[in-house]
Backbone as XML, in Angstrom:
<?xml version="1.0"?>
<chain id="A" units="angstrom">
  <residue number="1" name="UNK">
    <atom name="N" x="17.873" y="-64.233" z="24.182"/>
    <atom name="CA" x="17.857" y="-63.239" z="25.241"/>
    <atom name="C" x="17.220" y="-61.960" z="24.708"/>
  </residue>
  <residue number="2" name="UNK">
    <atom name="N" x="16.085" y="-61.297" z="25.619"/>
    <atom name="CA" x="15.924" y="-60.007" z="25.162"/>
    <atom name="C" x="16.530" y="-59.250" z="25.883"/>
  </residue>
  <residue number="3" name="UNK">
    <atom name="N" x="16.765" y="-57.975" z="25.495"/>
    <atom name="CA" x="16.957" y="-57.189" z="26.309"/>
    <atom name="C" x="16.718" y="-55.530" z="25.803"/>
  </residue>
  <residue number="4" name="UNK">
    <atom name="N" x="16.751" y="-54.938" z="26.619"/>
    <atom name="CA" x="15.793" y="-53.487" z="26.372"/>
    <atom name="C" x="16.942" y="-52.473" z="26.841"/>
  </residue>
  <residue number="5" name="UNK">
    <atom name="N" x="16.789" y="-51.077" z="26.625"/>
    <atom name="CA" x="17.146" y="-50.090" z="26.613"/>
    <atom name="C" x="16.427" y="-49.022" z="27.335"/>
  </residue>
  <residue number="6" name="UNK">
    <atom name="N" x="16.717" y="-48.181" z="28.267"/>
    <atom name="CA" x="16.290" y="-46.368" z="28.040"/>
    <atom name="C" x="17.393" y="-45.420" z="28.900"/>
  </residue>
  <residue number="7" name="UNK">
    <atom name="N" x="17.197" y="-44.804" z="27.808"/>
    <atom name="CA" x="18.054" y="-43.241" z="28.226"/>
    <atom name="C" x="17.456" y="-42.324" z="28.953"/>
  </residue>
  <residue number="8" name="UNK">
    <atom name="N" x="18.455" y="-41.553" z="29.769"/>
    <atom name="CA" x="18.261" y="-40.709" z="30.781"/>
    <atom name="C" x="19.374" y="-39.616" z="30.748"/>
  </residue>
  <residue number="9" name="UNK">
    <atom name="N" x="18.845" y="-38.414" z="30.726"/>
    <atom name="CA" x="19.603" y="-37.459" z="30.815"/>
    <atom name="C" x="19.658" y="-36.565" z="32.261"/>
  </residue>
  <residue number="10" name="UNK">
    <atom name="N" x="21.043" y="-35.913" z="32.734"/>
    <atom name="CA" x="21.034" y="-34.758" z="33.725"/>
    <atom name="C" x="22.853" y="-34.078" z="33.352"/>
  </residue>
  <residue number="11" name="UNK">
    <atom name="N" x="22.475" y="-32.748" z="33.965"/>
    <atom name="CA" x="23.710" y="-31.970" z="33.964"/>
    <atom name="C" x="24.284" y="-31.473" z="35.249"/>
  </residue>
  <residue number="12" name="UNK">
    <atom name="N" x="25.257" y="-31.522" z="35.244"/>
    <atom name="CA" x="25.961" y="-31.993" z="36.555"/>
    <atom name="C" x="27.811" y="-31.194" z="36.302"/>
  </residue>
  <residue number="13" name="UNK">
    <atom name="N" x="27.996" y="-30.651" z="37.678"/>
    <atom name="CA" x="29.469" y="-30.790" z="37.671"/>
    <atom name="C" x="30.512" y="-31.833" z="38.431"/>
  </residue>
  <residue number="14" name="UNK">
    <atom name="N" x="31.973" y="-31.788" z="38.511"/>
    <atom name="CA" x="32.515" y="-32.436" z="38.912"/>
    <atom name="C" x="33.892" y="-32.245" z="39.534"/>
  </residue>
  <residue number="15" name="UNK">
    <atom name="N" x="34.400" y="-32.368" z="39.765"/>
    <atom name="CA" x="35.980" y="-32.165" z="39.388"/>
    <atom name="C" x="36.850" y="-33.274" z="40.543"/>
  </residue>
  <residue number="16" name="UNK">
    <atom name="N" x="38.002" y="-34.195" z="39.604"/>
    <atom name="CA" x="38.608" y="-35.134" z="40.317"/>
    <atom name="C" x="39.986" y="-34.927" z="40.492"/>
  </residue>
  <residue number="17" name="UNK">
    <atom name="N" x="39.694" y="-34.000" z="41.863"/>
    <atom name="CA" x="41.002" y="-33.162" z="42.720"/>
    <atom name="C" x="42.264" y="-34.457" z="42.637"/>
  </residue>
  <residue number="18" name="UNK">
    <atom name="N" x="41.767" y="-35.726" z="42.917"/>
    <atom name="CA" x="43.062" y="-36.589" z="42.821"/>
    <atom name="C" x="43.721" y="-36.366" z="41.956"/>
  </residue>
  <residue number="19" name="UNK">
    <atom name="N" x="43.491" y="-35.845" z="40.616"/>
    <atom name="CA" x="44.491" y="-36.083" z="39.404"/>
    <atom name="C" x="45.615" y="-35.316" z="39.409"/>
  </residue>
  <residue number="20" name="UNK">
    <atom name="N" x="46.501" y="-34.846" z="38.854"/>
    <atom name="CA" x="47.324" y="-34.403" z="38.911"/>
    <atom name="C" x="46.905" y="-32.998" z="38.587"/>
  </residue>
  <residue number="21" name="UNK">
    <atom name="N" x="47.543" y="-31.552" z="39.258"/>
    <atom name="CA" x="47.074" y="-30.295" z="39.243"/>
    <atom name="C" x="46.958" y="-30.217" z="37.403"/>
  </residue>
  <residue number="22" name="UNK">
    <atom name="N" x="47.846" y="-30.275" z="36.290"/>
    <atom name="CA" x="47.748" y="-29.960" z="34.945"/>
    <atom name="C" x="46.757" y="-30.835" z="34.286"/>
  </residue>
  <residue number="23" name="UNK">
    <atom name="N" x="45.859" y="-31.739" z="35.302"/>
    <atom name="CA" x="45.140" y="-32.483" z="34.215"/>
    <atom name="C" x="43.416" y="-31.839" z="34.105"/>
  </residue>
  <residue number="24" name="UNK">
    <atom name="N" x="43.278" y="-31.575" z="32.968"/>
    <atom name="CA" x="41.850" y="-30.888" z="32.755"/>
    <atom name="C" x="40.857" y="-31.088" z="33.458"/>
  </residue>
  <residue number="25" name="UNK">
    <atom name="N" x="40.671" y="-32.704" z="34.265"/>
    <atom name="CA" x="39.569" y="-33.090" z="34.934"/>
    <atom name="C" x="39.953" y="-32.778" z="36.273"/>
  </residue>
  <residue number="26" name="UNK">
    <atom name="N" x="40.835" y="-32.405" z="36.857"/>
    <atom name="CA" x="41.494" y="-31.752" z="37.789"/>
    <atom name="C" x="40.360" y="-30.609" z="38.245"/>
  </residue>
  <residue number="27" name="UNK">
    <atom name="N" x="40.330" y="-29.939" z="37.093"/>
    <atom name="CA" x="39.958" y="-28.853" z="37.698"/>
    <atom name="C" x="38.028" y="-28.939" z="37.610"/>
  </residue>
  <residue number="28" name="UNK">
    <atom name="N" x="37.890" y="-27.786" z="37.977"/>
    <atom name="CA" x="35.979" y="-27.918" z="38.204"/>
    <atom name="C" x="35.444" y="-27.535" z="36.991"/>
  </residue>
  <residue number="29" name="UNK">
    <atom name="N" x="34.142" y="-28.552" z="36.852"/>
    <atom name="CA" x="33.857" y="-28.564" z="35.575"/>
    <atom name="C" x="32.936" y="-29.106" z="34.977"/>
  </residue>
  <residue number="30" name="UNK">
    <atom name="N" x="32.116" y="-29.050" z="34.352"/>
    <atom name="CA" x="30.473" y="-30.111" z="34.309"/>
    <atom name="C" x="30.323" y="-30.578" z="32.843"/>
  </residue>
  <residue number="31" name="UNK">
    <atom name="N" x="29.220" y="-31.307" z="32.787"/>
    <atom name="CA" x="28.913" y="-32.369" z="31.874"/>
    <atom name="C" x="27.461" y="-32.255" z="31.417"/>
  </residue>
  <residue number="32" name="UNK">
    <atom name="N" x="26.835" y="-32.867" z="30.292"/>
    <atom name="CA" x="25.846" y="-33.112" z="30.093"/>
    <atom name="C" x="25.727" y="-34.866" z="30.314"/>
  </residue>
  <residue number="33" name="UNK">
    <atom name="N" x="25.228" y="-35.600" z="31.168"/>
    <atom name="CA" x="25.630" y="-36.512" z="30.992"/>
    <atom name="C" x="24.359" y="-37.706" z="30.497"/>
  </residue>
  <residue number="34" name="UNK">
    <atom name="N" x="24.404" y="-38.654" z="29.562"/>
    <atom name="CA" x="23.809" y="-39.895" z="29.589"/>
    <atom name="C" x="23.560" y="-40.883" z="30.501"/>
  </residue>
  <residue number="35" name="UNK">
    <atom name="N" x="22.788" y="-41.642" z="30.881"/>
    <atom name="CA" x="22.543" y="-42.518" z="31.777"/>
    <atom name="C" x="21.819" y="-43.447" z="30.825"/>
  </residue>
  <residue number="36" name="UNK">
    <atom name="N" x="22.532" y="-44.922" z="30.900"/>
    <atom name="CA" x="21.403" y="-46.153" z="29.815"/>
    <atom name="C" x="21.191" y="-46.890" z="30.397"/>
  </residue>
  <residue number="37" name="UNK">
    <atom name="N" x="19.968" y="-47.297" z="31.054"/>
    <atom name="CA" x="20.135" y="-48.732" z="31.588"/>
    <atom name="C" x="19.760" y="-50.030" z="30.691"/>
  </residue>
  <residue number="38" name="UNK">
    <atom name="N" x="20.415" y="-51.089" z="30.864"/>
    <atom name="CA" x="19.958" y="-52.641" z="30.196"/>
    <atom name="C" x="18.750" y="-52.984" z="31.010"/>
  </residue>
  <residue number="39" name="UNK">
    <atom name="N" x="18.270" y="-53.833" z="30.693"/>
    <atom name="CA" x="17.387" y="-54.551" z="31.149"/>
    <atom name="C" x="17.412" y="-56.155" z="30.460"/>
  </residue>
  <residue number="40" name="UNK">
    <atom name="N" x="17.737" y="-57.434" z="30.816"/>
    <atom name="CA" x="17.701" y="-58.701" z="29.786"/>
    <atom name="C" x="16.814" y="-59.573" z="30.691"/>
  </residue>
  <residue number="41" name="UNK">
    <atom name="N" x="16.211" y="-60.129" z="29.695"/>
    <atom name="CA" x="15.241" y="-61.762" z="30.225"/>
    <atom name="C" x="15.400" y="-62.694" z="29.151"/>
  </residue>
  <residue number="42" name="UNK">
    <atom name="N" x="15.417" y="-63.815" z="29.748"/>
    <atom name="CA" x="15.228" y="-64.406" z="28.397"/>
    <atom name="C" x="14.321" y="-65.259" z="28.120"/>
  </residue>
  <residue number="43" name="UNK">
    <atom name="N" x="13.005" y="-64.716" z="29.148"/>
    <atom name="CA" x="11.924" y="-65.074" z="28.744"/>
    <atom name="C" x="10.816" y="-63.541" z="29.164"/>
  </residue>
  <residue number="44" name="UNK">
    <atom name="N" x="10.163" y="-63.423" z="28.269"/>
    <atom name="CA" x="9.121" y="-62.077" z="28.271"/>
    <atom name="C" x="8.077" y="-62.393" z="29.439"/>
  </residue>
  <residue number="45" name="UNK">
    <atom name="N" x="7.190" y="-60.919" z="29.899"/>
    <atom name="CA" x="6.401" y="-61.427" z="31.177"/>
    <atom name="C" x="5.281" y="-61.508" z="30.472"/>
  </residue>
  <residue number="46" name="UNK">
    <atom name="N" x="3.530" y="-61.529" z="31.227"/>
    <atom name="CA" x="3.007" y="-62.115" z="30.190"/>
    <atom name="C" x="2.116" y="-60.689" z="29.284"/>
  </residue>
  <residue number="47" name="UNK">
    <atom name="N" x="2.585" y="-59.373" z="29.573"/>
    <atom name="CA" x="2.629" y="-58.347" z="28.746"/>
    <atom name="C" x="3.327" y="-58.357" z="27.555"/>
  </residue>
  <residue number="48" name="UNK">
    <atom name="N" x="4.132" y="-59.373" z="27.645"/>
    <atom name="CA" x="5.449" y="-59.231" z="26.280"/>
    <atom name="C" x="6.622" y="-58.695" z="26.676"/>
  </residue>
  <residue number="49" name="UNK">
    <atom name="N" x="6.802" y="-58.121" z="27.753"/>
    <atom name="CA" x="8.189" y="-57.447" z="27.961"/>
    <atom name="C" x="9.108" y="-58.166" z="29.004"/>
  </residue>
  <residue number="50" name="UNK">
    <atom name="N" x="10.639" y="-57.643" z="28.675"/>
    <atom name="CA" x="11.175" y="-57.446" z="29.980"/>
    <atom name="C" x="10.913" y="-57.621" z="31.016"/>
  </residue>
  <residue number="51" name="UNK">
    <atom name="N" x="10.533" y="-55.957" z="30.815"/>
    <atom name="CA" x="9.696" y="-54.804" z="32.063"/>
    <atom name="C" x="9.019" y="-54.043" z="31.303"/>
  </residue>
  <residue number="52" name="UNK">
    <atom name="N" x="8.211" y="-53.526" z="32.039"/>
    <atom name="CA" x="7.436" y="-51.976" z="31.292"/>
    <atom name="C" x="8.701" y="-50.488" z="31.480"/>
  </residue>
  <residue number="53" name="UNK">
    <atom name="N" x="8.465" y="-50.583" z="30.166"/>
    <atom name="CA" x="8.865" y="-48.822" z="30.206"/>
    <atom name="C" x="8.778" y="-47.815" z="31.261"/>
  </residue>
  <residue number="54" name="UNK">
    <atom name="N" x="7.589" y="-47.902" z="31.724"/>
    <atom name="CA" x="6.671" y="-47.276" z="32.617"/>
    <atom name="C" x="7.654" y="-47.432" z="34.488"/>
  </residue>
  <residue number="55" name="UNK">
    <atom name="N" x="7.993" y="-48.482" z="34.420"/>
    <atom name="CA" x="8.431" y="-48.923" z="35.521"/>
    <atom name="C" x="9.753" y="-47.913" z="35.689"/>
  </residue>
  <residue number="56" name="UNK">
    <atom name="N" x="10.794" y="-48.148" z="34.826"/>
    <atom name="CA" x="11.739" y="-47.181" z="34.868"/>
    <atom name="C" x="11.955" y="-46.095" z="35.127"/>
  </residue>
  <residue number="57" name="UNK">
    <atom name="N" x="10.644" y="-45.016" z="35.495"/>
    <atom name="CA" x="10.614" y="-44.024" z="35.903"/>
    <atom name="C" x="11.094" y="-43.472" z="36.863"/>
  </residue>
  <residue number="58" name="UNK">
    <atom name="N" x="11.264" y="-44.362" z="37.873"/>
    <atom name="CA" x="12.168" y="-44.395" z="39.174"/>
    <atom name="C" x="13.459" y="-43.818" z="38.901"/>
  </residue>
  <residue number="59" name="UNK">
    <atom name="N" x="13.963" y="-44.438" z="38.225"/>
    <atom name="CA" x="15.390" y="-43.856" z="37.655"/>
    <atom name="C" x="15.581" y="-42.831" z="37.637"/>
  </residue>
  <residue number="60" name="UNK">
    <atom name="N" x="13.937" y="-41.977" z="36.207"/>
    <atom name="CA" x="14.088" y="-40.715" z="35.946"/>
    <atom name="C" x="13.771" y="-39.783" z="37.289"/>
  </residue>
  <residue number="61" name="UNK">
    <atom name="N" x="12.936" y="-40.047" z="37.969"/>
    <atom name="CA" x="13.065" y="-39.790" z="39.545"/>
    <atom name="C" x="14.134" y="-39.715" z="40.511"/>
  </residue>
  <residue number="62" name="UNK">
    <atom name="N" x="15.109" y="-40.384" z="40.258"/>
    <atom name="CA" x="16.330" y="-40.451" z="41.414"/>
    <atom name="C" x="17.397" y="-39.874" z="40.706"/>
  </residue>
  <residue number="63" name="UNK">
    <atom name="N" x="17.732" y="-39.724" z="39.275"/>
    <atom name="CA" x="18.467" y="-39.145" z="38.818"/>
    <atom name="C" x="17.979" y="-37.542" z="38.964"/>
  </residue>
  <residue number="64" name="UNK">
    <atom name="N" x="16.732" y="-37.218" z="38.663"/>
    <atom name="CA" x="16.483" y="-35.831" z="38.631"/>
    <atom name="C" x="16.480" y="-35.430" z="39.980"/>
  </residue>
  <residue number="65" name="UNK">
    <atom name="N" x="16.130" y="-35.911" z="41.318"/>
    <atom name="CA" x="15.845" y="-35.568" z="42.726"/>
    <atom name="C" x="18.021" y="-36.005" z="43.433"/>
  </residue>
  <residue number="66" name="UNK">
    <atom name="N" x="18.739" y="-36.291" z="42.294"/>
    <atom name="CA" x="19.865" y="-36.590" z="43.138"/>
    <atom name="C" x="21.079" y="-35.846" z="42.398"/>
  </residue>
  <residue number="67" name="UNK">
    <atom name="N" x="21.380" y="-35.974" z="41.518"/>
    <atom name="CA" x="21.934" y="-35.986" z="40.101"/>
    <atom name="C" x="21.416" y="-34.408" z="39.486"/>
  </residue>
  <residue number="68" name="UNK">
    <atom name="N" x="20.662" y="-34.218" z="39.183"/>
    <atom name="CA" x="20.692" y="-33.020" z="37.686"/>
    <atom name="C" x="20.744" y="-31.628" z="38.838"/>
  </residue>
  <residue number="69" name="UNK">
    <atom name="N" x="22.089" y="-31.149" z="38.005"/>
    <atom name="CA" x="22.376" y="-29.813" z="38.773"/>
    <atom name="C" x="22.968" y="-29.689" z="40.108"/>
  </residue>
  <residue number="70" name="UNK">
    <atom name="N" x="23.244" y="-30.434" z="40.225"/>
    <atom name="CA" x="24.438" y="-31.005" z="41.550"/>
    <atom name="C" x="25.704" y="-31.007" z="41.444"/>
  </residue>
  <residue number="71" name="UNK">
    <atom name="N" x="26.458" y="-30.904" z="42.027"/>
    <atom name="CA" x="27.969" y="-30.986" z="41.971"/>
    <atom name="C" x="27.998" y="-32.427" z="42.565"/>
  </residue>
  <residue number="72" name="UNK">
    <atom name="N" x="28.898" y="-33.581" z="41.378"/>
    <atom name="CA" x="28.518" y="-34.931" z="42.091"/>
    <atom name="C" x="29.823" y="-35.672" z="43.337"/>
  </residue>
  <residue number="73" name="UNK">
    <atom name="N" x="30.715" y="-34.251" z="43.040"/>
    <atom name="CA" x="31.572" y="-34.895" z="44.357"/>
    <atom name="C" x="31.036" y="-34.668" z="45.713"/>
  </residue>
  <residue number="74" name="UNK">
    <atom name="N" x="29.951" y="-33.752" z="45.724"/>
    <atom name="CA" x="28.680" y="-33.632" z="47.152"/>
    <atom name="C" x="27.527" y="-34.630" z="47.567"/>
  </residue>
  <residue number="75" name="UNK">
    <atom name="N" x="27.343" y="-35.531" z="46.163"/>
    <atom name="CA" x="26.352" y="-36.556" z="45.964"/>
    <atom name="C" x="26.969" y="-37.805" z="46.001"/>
  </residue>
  <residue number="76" name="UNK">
    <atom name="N" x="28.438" y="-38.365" z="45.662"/>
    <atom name="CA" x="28.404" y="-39.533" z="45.757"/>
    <atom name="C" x="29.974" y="-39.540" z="47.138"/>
  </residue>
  <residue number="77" name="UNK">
    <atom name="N" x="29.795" y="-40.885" z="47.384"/>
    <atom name="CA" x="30.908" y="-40.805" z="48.264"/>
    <atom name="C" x="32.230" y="-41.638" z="47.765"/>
  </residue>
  <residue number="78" name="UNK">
    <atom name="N" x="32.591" y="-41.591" z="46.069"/>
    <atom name="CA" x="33.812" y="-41.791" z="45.686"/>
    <atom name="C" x="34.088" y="-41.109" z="43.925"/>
  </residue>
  <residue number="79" name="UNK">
    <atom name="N" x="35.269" y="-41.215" z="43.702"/>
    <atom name="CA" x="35.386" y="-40.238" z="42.586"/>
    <atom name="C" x="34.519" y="-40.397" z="41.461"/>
  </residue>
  <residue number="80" name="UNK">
    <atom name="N" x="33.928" y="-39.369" z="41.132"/>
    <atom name="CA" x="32.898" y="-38.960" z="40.360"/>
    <atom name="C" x="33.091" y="-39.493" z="39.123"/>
  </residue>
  <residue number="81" name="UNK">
    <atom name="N" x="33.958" y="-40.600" z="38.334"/>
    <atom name="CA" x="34.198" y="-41.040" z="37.186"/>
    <atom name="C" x="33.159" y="-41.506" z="36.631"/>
  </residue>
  <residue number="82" name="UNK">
    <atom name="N" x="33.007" y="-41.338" z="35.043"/>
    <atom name="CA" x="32.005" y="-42.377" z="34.268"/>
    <atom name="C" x="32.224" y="-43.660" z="34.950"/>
  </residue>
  <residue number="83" name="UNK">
    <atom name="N" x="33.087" y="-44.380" z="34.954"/>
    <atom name="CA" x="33.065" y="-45.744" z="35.406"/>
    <atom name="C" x="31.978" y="-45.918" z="36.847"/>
  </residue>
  <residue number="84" name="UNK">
    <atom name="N" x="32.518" y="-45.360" z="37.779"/>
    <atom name="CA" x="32.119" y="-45.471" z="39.119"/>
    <atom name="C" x="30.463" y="-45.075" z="39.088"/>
  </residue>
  <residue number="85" name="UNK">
    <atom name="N" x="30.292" y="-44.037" z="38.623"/>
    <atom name="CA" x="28.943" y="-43.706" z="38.023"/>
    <atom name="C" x="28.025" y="-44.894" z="37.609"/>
  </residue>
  <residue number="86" name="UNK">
    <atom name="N" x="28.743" y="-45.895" z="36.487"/>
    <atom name="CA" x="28.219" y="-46.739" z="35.891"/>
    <atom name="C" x="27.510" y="-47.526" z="36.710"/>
  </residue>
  <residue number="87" name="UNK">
    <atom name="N" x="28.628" y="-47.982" z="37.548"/>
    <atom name="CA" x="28.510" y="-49.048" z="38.851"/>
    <atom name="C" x="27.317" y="-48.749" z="39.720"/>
  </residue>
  <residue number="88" name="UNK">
    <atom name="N" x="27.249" y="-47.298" z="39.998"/>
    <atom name="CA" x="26.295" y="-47.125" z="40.894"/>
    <atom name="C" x="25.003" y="-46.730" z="40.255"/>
  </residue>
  <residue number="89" name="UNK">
    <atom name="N" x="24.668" y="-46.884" z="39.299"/>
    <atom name="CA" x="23.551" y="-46.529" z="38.505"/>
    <atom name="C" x="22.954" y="-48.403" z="38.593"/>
  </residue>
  <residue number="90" name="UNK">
    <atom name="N" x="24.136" y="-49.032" z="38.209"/>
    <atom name="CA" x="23.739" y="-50.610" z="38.012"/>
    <atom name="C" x="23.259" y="-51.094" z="39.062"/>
  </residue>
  <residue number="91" name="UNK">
    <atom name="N" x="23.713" y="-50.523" z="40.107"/>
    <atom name="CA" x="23.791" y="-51.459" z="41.798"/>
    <atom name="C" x="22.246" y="-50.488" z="41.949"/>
  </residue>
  <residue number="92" name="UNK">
    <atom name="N" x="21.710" y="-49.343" z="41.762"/>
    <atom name="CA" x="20.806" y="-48.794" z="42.135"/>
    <atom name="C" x="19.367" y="-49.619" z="41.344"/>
  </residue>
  <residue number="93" name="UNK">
    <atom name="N" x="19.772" y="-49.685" z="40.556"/>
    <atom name="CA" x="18.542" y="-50.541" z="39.428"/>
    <atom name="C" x="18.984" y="-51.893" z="39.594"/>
  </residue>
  <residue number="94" name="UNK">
    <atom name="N" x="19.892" y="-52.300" z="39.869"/>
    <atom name="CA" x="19.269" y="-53.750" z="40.111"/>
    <atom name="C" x="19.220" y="-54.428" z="41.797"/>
  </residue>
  <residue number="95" name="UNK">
    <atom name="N" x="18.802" y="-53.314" z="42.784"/>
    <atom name="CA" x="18.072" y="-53.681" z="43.579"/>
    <atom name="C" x="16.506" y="-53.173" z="43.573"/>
  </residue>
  <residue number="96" name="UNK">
    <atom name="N" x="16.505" y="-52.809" z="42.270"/>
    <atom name="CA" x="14.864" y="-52.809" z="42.208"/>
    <atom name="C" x="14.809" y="-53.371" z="41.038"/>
  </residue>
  <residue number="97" name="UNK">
    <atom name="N" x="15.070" y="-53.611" z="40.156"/>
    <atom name="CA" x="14.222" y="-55.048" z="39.108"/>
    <atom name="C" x="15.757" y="-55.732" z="38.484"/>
  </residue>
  <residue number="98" name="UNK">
    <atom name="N" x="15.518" y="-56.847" z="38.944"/>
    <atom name="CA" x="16.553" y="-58.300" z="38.697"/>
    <atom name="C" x="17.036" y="-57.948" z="37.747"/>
  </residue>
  <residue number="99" name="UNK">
    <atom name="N" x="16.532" y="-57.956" z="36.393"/>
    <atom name="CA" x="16.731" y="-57.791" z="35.042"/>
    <atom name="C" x="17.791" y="-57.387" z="34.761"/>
  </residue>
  <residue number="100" name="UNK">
    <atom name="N" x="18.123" y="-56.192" z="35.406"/>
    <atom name="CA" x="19.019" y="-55.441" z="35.161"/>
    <atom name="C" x="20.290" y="-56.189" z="34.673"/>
  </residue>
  <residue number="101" name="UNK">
    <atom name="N" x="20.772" y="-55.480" z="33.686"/>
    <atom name="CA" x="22.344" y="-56.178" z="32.948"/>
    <atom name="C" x="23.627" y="-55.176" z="32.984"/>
  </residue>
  <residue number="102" name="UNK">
    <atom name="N" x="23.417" y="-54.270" z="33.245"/>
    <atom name="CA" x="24.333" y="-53.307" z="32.726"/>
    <atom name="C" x="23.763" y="-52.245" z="33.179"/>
  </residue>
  <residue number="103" name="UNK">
    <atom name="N" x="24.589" y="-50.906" z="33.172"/>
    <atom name="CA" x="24.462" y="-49.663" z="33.179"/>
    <atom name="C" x="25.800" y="-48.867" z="32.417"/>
  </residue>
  <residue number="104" name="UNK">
    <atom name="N" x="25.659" y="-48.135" z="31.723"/>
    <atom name="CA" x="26.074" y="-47.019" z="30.846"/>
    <atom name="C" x="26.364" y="-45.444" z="31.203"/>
  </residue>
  <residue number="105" name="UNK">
    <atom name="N" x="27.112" y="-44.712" z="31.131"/>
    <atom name="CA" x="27.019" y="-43.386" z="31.225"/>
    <atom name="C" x="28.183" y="-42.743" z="30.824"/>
  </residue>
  <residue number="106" name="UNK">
    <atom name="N" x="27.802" y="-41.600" z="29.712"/>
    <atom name="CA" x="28.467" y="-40.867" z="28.621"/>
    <atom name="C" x="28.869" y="-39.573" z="29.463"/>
  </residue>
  <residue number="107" name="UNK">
    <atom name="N" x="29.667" y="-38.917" z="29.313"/>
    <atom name="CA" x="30.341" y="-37.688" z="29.796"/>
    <atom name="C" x="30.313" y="-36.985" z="28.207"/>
  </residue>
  <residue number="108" name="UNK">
    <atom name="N" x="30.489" y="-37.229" z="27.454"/>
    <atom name="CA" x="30.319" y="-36.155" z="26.266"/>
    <atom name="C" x="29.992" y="-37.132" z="24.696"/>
  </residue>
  <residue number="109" name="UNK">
    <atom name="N" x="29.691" y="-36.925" z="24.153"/>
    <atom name="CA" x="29.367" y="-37.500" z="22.910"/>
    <atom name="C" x="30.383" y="-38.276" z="22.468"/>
  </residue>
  <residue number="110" name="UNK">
    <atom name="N" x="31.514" y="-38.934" z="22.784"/>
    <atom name="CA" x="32.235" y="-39.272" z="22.287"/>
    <atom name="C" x="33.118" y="-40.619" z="23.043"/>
  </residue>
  <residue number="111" name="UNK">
    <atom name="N" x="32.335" y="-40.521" z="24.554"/>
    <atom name="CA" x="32.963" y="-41.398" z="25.576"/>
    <atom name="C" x="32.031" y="-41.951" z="26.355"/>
  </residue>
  <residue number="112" name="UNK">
    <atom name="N" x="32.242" y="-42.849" z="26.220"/>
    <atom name="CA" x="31.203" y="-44.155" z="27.696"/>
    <atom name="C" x="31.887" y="-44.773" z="28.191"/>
  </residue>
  <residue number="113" name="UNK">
    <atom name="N" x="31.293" y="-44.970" z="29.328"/>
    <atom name="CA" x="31.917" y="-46.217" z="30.250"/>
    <atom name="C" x="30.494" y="-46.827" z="30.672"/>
  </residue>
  <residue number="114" name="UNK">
    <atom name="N" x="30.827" y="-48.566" z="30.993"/>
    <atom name="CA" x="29.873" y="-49.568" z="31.195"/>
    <atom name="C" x="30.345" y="-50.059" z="32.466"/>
  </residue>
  <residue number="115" name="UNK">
    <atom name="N" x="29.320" y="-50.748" z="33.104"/>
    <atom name="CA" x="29.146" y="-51.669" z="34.275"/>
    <atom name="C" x="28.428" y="-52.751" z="33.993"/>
  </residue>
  <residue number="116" name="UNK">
    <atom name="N" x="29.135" y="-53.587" z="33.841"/>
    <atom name="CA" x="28.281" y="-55.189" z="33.421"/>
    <atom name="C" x="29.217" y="-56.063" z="34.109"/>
  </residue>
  <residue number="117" name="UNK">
    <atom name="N" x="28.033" y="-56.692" z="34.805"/>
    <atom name="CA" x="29.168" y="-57.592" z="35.928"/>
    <atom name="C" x="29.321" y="-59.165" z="34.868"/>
  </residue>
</chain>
């Protein structure tokens, strides 16, 4: 199986009013955040790849035109978690190239959450 990588960055706030009033994510508050998508084949096209690099740009397009500098409880229509994030980064890329395996996204250097069905 191959499979490929690229990173994507935007900064963004959030805040997930459900939690309980004393919990830090409670309150309003932003991120630098990561975005990774997979990509797997397990056979190459007849360029050699996956996909092209090149193709992925879309991403960097919909993340920057949706995502960077937004407050994302205005942008998405359920709680703004890495997880849920993940999901919808995955479901967004893999109705545009099959490949897709996974999606990724970091809230701070130290935490990820994945979507791999």
């Amino acid at each position: 199986m191959f499979r490929i990588r690229k990173e994507f960055h935007f900064s963004a706030s959030h805040q997930l009013a459900h939690l309980p009033a004393g919990h830090q994510c409670a309150r309003l508050h932003g991120h630098n955040y990561i975005v990774v998508v997979e990509l797997a084949s397990e056979e190459l096209n007849a360029d050699g790849f996956v996909r092209d690099y090149h193709d992925l740009k879309a991403l960097k397009t919909y993340i920057d035109e949706t995502f960077d500098h937004r407050h994302l409880n205005d942008v998405l229509d359920m709680p703004s978690t890495a997880e849920n994030m993940a999901k919808h980064f995955y479901c967004w890329c893999k109705a545009r190239w099959p490949e897709t395996s996974a999606a990724m996204v970091s809230e701070t250097p130290k935490t990820w959450a994945e979507y791999r069905p």
